[in-house]
C-alpha positions as CSV (number, residue, x, y, z in Angstrom):
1,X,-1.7,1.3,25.9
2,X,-3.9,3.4,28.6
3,X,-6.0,4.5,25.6
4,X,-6.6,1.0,24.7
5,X,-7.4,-0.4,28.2
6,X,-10.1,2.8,28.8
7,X,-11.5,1.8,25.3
8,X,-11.8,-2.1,26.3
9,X,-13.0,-1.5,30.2
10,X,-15.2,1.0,27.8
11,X,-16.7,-1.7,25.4
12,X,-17.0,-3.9,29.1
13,X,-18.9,-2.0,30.3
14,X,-21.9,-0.9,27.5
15,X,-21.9,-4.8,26.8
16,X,-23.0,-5.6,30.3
17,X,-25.9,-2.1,30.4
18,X,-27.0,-3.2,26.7
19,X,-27.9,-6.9,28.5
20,X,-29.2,-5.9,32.1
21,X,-33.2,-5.6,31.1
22,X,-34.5,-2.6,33.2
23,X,-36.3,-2.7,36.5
24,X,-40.2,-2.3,36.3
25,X,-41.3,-2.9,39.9
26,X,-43.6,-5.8,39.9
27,X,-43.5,-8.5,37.5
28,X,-46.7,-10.1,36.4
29,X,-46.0,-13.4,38.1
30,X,-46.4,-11.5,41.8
31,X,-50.0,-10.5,41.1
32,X,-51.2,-13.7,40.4
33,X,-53.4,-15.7,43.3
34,X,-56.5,-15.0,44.8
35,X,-57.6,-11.2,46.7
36,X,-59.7,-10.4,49.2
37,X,-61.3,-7.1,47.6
38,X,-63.8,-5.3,49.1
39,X,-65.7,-2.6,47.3
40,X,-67.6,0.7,48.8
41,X,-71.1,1.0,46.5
42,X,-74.3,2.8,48.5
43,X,-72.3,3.0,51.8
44,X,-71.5,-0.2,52.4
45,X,-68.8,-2.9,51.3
46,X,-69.4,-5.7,49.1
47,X,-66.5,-8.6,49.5
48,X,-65.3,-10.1,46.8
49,X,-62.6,-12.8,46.3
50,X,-60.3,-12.0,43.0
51,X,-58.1,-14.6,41.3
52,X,-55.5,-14.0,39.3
53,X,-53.9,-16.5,37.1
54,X,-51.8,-16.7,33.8
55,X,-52.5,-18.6,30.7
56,X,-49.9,-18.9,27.6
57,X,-48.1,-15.4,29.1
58,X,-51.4,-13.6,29.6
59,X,-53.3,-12.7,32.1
60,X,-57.1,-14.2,33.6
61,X,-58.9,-13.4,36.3
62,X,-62.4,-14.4,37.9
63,X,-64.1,-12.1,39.9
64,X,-66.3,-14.1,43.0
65,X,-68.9,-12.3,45.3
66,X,-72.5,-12.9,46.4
67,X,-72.4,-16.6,45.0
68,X,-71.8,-15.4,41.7
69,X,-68.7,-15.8,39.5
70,X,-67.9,-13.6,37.0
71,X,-64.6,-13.7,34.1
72,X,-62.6,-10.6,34.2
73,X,-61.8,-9.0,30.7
74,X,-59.0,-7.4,29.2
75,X,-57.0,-8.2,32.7
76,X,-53.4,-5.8,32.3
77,X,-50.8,-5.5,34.6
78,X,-47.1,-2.9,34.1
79,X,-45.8,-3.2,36.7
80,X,-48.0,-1.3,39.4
81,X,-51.1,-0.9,37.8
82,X,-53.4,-3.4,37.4
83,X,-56.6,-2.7,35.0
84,X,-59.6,-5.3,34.2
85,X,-63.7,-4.9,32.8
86,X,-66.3,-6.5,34.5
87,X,-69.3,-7.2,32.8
88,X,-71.9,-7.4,35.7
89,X,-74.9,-6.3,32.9
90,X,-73.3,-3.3,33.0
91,X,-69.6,-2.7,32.2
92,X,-67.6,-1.9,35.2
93,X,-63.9,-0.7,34.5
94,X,-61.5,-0.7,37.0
95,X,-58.1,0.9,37.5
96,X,-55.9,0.2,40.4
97,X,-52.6,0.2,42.2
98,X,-50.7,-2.5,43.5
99,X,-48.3,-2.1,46.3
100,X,-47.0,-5.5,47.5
101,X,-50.0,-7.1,48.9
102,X,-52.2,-4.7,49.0
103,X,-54.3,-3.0,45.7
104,X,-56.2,0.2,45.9
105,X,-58.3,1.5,43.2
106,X,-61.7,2.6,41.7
107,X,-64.6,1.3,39.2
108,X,-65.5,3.4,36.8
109,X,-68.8,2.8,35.0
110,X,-72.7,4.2,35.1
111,X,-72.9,4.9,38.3
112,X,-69.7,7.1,38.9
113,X,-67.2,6.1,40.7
114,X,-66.6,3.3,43.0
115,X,-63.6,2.7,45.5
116,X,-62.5,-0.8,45.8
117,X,-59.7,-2.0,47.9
118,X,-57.9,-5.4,48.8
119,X,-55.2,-7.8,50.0
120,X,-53.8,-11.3,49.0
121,X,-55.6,-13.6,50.4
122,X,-53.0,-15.4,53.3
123,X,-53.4,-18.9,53.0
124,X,-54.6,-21.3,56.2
């Protein structure tokens, strides 16, 4: 009888694991709005708003600065990191880390490698 309620509590138990999905930090959906970024190129900082959004379970973004606004490519987020291409004539690739409301991370592209930095945007 003992064996049989240690096997049941047993089966209990692997049935409620087996349907618990993991935890991954983030989800996508915490990402998305709009980022005060500011990046570091020739010693000084060049502000930039980010928007994040979500279309049909995938990620968009537009990247706005200097009165130009530019559509981010291959936008990816796992959980912490968030990747993206700009194409500002040249191709700028960026990899970053998001940490609640904040994102730190660097271009990578033809001229080396660029800090960039930024917070979610608090609304008025």
């Amino acid at each position: 009888m003992v064996k049989r309620w240690v096997l049941a509590c047993s089966w209990i138990v692997l049935a409620a694991c087996a349907s618990t999905p993991p935890a991954t930090g983030s989800t996508q959906a915490e990402i998305l709005g709009d980022w005060e970024m500011a990046t570091q190129y020739e010693g000084r900082s060049i502000d930039a708003v980010m928007s994040l959004s979500e279309a049909n379970g995938v990620l968009e973004g537009r990247w706005i600065s200097q009165g130009r606004e530019m559509v981010l490519m291959d936008v990816a987020f796992d959980g912490s990191r968030l990747t993206f291409r700009r194409d500002m004539g040249t191709v700028l690739d960026f990899a970053g880390t998001v940490d609640g409301d904040e994102i730190n991370g660097v271009y990578t592209g033809p001229f080396g490698e660029l800090p960039c930095t930024g917070q979610r945007a608090v609304d008025m």
